[in-house]
C-alpha positions in Angstrom: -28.3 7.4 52.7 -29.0 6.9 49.3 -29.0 9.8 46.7 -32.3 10.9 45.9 -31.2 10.9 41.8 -30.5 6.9 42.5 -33.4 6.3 44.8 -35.2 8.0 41.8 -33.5 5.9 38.8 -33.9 2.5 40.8 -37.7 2.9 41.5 -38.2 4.1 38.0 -36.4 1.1 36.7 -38.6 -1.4 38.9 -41.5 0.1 37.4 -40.2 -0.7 34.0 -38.5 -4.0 34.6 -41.2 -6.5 33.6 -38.7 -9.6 34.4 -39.1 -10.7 38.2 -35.7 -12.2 38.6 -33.9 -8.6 37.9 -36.5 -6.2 39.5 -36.7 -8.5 43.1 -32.7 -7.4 42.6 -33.1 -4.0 42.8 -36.2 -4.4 45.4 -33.6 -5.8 47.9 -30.9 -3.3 47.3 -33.2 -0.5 48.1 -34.4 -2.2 51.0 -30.9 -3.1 52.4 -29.8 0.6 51.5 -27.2 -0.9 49.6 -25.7 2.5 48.5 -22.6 1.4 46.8 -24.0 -1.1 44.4 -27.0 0.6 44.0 -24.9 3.8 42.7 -23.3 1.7 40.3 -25.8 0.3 39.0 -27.4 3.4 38.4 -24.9 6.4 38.0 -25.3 5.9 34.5 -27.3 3.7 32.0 -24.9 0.9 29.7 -23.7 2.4 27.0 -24.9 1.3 23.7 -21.3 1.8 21.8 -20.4 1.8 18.3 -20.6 -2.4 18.7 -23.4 -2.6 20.8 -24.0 -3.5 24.3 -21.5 -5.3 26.9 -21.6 -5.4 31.0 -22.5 -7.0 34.2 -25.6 -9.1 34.3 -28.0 -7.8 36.7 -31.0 -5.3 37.5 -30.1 -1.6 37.0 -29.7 1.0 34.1 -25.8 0.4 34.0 -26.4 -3.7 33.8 -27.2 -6.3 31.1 -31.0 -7.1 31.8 -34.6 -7.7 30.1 -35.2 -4.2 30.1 -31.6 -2.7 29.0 -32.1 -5.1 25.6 -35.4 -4.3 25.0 -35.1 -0.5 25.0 -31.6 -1.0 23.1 -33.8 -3.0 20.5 -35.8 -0.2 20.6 -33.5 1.9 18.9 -32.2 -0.2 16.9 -35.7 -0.8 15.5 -36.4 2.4 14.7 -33.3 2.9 12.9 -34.3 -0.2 10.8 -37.7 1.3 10.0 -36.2 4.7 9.3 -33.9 3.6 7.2 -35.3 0.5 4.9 -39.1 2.0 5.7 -41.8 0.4 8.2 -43.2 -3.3 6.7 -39.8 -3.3 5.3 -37.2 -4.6 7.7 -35.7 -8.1 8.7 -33.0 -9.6 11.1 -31.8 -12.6 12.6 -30.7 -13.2 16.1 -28.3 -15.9 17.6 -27.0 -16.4 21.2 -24.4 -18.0 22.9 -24.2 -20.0 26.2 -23.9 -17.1 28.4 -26.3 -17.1 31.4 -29.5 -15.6 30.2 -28.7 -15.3 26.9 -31.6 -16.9 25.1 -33.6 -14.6 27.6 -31.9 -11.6 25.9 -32.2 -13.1 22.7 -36.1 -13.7 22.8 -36.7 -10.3 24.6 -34.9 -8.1 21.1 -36.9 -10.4 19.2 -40.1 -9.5 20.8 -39.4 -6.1 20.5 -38.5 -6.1 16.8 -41.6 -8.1 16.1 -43.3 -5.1 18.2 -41.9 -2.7 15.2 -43.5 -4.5 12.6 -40.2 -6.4 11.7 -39.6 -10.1 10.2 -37.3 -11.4 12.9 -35.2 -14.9 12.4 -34.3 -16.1 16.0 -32.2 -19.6 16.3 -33.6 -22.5 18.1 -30.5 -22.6 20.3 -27.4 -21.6 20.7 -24.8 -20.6 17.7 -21.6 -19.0 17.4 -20.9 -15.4 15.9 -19.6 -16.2 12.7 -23.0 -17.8 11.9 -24.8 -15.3 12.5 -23.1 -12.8 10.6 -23.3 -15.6 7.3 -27.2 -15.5 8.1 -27.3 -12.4 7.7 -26.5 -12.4 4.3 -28.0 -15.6 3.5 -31.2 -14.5 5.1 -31.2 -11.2 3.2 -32.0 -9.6 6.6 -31.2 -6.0 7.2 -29.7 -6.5 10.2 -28.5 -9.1 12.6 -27.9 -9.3 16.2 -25.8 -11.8 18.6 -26.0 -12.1 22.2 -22.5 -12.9 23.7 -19.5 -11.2 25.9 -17.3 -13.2 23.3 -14.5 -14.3 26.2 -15.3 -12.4 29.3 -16.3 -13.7 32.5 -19.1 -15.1 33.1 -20.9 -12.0 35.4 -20.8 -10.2 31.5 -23.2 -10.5 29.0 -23.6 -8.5 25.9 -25.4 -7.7 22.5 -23.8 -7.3 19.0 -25.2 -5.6 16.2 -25.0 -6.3 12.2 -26.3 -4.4 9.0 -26.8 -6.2 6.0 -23.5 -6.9 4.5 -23.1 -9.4 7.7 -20.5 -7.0 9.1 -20.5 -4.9 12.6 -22.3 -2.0 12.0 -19.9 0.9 10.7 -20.7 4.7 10.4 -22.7 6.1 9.4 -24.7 3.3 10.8 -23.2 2.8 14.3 -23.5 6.4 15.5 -27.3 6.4 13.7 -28.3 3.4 15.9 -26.1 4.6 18.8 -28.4 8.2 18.5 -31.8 6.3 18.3 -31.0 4.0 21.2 -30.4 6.9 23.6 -33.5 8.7 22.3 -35.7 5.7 22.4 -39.0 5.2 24.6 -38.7 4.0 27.8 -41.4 2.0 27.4 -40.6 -0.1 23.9 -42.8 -1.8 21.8 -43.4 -5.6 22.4 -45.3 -8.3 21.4 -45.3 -12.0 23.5 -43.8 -14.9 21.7 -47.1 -16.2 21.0 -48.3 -13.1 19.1 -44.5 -13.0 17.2 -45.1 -16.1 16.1 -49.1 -16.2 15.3 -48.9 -13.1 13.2 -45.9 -14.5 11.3 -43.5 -12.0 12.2 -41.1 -14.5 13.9 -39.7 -17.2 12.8 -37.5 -20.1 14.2 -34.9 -21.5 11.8 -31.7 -24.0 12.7 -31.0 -26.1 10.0 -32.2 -23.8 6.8 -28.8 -21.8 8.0 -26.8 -24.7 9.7 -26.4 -26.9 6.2 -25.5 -24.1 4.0 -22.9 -22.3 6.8 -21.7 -26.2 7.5 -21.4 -26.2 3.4 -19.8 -22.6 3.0 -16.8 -24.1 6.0 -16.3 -27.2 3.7 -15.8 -25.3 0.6 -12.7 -23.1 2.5 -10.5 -25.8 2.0 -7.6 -24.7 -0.5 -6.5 -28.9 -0.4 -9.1 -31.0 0.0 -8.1 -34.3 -1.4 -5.3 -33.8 1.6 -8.2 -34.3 4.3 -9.5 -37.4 2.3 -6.5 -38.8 1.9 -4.9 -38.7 5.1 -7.7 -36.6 7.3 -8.7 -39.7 9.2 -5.0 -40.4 10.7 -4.6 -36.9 11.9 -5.7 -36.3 15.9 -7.1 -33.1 17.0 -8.7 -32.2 20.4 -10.8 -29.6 20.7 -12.1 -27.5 23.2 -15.4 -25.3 22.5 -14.8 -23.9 26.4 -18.5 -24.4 27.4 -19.5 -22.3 24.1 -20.9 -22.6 21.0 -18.5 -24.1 19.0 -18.5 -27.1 19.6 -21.3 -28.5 17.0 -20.0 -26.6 13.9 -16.7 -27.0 14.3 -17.1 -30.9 14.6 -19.9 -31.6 12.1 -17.6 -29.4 9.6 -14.3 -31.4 10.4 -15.6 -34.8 10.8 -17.7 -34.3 6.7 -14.6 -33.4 6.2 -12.6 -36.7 7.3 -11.1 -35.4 10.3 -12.5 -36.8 13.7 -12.6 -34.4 17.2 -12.0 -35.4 20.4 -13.7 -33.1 22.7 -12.3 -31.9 25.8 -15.4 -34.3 28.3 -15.2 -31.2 30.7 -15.8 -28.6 28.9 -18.2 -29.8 25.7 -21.2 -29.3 27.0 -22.4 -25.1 27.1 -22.6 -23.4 30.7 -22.8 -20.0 31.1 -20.6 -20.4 34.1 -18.0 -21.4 32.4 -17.1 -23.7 35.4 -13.7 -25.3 34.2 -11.7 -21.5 33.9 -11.4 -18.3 35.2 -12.2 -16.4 31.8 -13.2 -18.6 28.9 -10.9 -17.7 26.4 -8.3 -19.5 24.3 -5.8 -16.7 24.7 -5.4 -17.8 28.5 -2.7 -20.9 28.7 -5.0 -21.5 31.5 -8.3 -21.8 29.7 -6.7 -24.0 27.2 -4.8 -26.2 30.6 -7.5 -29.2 30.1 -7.1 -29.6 26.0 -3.2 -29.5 26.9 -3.2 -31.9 29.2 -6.0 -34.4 27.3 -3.6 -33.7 23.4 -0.6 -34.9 25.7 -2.3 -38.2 26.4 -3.8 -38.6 23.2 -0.5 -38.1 21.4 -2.6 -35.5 19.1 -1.2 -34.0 16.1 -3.4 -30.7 17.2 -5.0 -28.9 20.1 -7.2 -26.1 19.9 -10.0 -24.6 21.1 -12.9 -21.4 20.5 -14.7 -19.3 23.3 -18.3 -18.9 23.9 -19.5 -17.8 20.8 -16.6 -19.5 18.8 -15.1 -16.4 16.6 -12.0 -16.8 18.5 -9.4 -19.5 18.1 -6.4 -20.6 20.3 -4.3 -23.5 18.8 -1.0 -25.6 20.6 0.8 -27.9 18.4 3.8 -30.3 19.2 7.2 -29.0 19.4 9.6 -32.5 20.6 7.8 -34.0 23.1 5.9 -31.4 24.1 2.6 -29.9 22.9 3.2 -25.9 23.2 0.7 -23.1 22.5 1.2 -20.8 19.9 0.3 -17.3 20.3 -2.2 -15.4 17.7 0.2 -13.5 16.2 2.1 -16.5 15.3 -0.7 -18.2 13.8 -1.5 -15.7 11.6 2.0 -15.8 10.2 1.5 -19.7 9.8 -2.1 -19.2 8.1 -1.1 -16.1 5.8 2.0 -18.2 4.8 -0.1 -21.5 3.9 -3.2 -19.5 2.2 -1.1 -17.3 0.4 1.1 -20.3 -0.2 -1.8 -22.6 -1.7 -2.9 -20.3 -3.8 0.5 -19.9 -5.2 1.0 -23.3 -5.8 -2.6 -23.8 -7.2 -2.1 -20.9 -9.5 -5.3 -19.8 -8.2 -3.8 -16.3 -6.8 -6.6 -13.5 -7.3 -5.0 -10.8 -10.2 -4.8 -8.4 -6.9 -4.7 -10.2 -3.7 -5.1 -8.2 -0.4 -4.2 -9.3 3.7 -6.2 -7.3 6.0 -4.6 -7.1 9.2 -5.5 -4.5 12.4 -2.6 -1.7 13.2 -2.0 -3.6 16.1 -1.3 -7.2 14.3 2.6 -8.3 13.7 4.2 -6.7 10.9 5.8 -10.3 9.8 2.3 -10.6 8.3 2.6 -7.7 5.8 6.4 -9.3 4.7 4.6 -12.3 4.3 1.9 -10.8 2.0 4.6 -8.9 0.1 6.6 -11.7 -0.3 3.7 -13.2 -2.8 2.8 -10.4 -4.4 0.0 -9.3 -2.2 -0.9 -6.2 -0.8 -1.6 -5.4 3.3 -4.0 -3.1 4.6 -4.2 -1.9 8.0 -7.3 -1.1 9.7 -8.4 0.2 13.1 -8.7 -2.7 15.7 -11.9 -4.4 15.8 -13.4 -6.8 13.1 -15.6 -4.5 11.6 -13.6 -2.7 10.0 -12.2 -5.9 7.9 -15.5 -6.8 7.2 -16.0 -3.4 5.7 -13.1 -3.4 3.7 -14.4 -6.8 2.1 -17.5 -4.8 0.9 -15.6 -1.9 -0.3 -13.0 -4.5 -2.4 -16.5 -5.8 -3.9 -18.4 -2.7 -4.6 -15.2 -1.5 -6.5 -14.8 -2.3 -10.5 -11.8 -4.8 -10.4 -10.7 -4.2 -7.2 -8.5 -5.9 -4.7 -9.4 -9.4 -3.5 -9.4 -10.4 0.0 -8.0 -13.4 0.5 -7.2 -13.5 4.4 -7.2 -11.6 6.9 -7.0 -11.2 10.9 -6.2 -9.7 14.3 -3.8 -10.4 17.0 -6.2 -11.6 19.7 -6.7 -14.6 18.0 -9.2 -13.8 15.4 -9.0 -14.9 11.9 -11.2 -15.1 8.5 -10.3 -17.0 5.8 -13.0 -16.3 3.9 -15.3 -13.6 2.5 -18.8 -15.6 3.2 -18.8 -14.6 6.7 -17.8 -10.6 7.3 -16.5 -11.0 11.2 -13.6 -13.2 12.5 -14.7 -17.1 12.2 -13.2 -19.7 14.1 -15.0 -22.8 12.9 -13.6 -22.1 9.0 -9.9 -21.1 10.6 -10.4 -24.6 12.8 -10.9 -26.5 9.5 -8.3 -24.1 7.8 -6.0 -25.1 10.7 -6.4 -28.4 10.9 -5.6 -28.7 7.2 -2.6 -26.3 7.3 -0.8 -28.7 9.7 -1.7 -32.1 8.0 -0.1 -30.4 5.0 3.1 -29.8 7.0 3.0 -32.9 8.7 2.9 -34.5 5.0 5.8 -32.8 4.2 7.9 -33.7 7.2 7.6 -31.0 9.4 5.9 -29.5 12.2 4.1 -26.3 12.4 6.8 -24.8 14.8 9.7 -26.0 12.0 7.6 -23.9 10.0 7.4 -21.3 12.1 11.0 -21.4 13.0 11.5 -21.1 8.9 9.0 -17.9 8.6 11.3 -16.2 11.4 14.4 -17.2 9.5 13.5 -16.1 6.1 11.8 -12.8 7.5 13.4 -11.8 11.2 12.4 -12.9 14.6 8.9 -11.2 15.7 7.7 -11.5 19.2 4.7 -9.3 21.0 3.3 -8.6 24.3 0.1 -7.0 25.4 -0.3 -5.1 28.7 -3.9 -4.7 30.1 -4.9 -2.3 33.4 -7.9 -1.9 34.6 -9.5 1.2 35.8 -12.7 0.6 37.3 -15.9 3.2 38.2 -16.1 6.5 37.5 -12.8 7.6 39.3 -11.2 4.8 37.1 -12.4 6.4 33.6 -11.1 9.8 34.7 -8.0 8.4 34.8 -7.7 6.3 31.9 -8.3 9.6 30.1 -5.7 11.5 32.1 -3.0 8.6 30.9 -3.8 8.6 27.3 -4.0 12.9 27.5 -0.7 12.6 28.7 0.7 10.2 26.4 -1.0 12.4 23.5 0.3 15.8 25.2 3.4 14.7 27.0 4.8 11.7 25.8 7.9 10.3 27.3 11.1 11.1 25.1 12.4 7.1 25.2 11.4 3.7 26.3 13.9 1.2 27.8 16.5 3.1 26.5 15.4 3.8 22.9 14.2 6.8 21.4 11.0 7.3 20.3 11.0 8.9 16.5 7.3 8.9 15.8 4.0 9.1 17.3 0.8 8.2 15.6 -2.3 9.6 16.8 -5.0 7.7 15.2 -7.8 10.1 17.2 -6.3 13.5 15.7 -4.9 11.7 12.2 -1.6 12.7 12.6 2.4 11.6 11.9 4.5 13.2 14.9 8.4 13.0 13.8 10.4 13.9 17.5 13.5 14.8 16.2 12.2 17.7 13.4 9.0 18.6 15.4 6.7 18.1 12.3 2.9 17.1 12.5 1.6 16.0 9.2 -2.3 14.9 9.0 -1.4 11.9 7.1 -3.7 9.2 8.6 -6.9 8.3 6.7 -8.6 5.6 9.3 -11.7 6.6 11.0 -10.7 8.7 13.9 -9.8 6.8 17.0 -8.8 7.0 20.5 -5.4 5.4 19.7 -1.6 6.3 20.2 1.3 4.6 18.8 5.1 5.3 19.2 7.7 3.9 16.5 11.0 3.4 18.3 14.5 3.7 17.0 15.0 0.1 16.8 11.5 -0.5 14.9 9.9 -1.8 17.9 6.0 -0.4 17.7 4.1 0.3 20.9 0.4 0.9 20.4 -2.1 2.4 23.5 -5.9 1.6 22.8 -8.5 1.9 26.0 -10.9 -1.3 25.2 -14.1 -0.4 23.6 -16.1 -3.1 25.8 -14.6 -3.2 29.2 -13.0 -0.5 31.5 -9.1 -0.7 30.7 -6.7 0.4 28.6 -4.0 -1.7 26.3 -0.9 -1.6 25.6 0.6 -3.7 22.7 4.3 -4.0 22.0 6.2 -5.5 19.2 9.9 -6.3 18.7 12.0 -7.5 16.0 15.1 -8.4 14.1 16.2 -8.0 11.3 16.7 -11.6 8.9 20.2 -13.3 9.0 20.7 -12.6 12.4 21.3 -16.4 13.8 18.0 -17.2 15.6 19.3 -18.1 18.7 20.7 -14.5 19.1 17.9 -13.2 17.2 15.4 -14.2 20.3 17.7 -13.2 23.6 17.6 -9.8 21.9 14.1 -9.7 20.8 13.2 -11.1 24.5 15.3 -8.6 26.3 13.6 -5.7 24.2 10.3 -6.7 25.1 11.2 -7.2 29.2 12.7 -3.8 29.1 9.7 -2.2 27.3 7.4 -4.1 29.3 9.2 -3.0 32.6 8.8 0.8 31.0 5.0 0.8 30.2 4.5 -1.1 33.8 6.1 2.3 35.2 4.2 4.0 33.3 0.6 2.4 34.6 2.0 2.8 37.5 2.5 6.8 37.5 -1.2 7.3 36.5 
């Protein structure tokens, strides 16, 4: 039988579902008696998190549907008018190629319009990093995209922006967060037709496409290189059903380089039909471009996911093309921007790498190395973006000039305030035509990063705890590893633990706490080995699982043969450990 509070929610949310598709979902379920599914789609509505939105697509309070956007619009709206004044407020919307995401997109823009605000919404599909530069361009308060970024394809999700183009940050994102959950159940809307009749909505494409297009082109640190020698050099490209894939070629082919797509996977489908998860982190996404840059004989493979902020790249190494992990790319980008600039004599009087506390350290040394400064921040874009603003509201303050994360997001700019694939694609591309000039091969250059600065290698862990039994536990685990942490991994000892929720420095051997940690608080433990290994615990903030991130190293002059057997063997033991450790939850 099902429970009378679900019997209750499900009807309730039929009444307000005004899309037929969704509500006929629900319909069934209660007619089947579906208990199960009907539970979880109602035992609790989608939270609207610091970032937004992000679940399963279907009918229910705890889905992604018409009616979950429109009353998380609806809050978001009345933040806006609160905050900038009614009459006052703007925003743009994009989308991705996710199933139903232009029927998201249109239903937050009619309920924007509904609030008296100007609302931008694209023509069709465009990746993140767009968006967030429209924002800005635009002058628009705020800015929302509709994507799951690389999830599968039963997820969709909604992203929201303020006006500095960046992911909203407090005191915003617990503002909008507070005025979502108190919203109306019953938002206000206006059709398409009125939107657009009373001015309020606006559809734009190419008034943001030249000048975004423009702003990718003017990245370049080199670009006679790309004239010169751009149209000998063969990339192929991958956009993974997505968005990417008409920015990233328009950019590179102005710029001299010509793409050759990946036939299978150019066109966008929200079903992502070629993969199991559409993401360039996955050597099996990226299987298809592999096997296409093979034949080709191309100088460089890469490819973005759905809403092409993130960037996975393989490169030849012999006769072989071989990924290269995100981590390692950000090495090879720090070290050519920071490189360029060098050489150019156009380094900033203070230059700055922003990197996330769970991104290699080999980044920082390479920072250092010219003079610049790193600065960690929490994991998750925003809170790069929002150091960029803070750099610029300062009198002379630090310059950004790169900065990333280790899941394959990068910005090499400071027009757009969230990762960006289609400027790291053209920053990419001309990175390894510069090497290739020079005789060498991004791995030889790799190979000489590790040799000049120590061998790096990390691994990430993922579980999954799913439902409401699953969350209890993923809170149990990190409790315990706050609480009762274990005294050694693989072997080694553990000599600090940083707990990024509480803002404290933990040293095991003298028992001393010091509240030394100025981030925003976060859910976040991390434990400094005796060997300088670093192993970092973060549940996700947009699905059901906890990570674990490790990272080994060694020090320089070690040969780096022997340098890699005992970086691998540290990071199969710790791996084994923190397997062990899932386990036991």
């Amino acid at each position: 039988m099902i429970p009378a509070e679900i019997h209750t929610r499900a009807k309730e949310y039929i009444a307000y579902e005004e899309n037929t598709f969704f509500r006929e979902q629900v319909e069934q379920l209660l007619a089947k008696e579906q208990t199960d599914e009907l539970t979880d789609r109602f035992y609790t509505d989608l939270a609207f998190g610091t970032g937004g939105l992000r679940g399963v697509i279907g009918g229910g309070y705890n889905r992604m549907n018409p009616y979950t956007v429109r009353r998380a619009t609806q809050g978001l709206a009345n933040y806006i008018n609160k905050t900038v004044g009614a009459g006052n407020g703007s925003a743009v919307i994009a989308f991705d190629s996710r199933n139903y995401s232009d029927l998201f997109s249109l239903e937050a823009a009619r309920v924007l319009c509904g609030n008296g605000i100007r609302t931008y919404l694209f023509s069709s599909l465009r990746p993140t990093p767009e968006l967030s530069f429209a924002v800005r361009q635009l002058g628009c308060t705020a800015g929302i995209v509709v994507t799951a970024s690389h999830n599968p394809p039963e997820y969709n999700g909604y992203k929201v922006y303020w006006s500095d183009g960046a992911q909203v940050v407090a005191p915003h994102d617990s503002a909008i967060i507070a005025e979502v959950r108190a919203a109306a159940q019953t938002p206000k809307t206006l059709t398409r037709e009125e939107a657009e009749t009373s001015g309020l909505l606006r559809i734009i494409d190419a008034e943001v496409d030249d000048p975004f297009i423009a702003m990718v082109k003017k990245c370049s640190l080199r670009p006679e290189l790309l004239r010169s020698h751009g149209n000998s050099f063969k990339v192929v490209f991958t956009p993974l059903h997505g968005a990417g894939a008409m920015p990233v070629a328009r950019a590179l082919e102005e710029m001299g380089v010509k793409v050759i797509f990946v036939p299978q996977q150019k066109e966008p489908d929200g079903n992502f039909p070629t993969v199991s998860y559409p993401n360039p982190e996955e050597a099996s996404a990226m299987r298809l471009a592999l096997e296409l840059g093979a034949n080709e004989g191309a100088d460089l493979v890469f490819g973005t996911d759905p809403d092409a902020d993130r960037l996975g790249i393989a490169a030849p190494d012999g006769d072989t093309i071989r990924l290269i992990t995100g981590n390692q790319l950000g090495a090879l980008l720090a070290d050519y921007i920071f490189g360029a600039h060098a050489d150019a004599g156009t380094m900033p009087e203070r230059p700055v790498l922003v990197k996330t506390i769970v991104t290699t350290e080999l980044q920082r040394l390479i920072a250092r190395s010219y003079g610049a400064d790193c600065i960690d921040t929490l994991t998750g874009f925003k809170y790069i973006g929002e150091k960029i603003a803070r750099f610029e509201s300062m009198p002379d303050g630090p310059s950004y000039v790169f900065g990333g994360e280790e899941s394959y997001g990068y910005l090499v700019n400071t027009a757009v305030r969230d990762k960006d694939a289609v400027s790291a694609a053209t920053m990419v591309v001309e990175m390894a035509l510069y090497h290739r000039v020079n005789g060498r091969t991004l791995f030889d250059q790799l190979t000489a990063i590790w040799e000049k600065y120590g061998y790096f290698q990390e691994t990430q862990i993922a579980k999954y705890f799913k439902g409401q039994a699953g969350l209890a536990t993923m809170k149990a685990l990190m409790e315990r590893l706050r609480t009762d942490p274990p005294a050694e991994i693989d072997g080694k000892n553990i000599v600090e633990i940083r707990d990024y929720r509480e803002g404290t420095t933990r040293l095991l051997q003298s028992g001393s706490v010091e509240k030394n940690i100025t981030l925003p608080s976060s859910n976040v433990i991390q434990m400094l080995l005796d060997d300088e290994s670093i192993i970092t615990a973060r549940p996700s903030g947009t699905e059901p699982k906890i990570k674990f991130y490790a990272s080994c190293r060694s020090r320089p002059g070690l040969p780096l043969a022997s340098a890699r057997e005992k970086v691998q063997r540290s990071i199969e033991g710790i791996t084994e450990a923190l397997t062990t450790l899932i386990a036991e939850a």
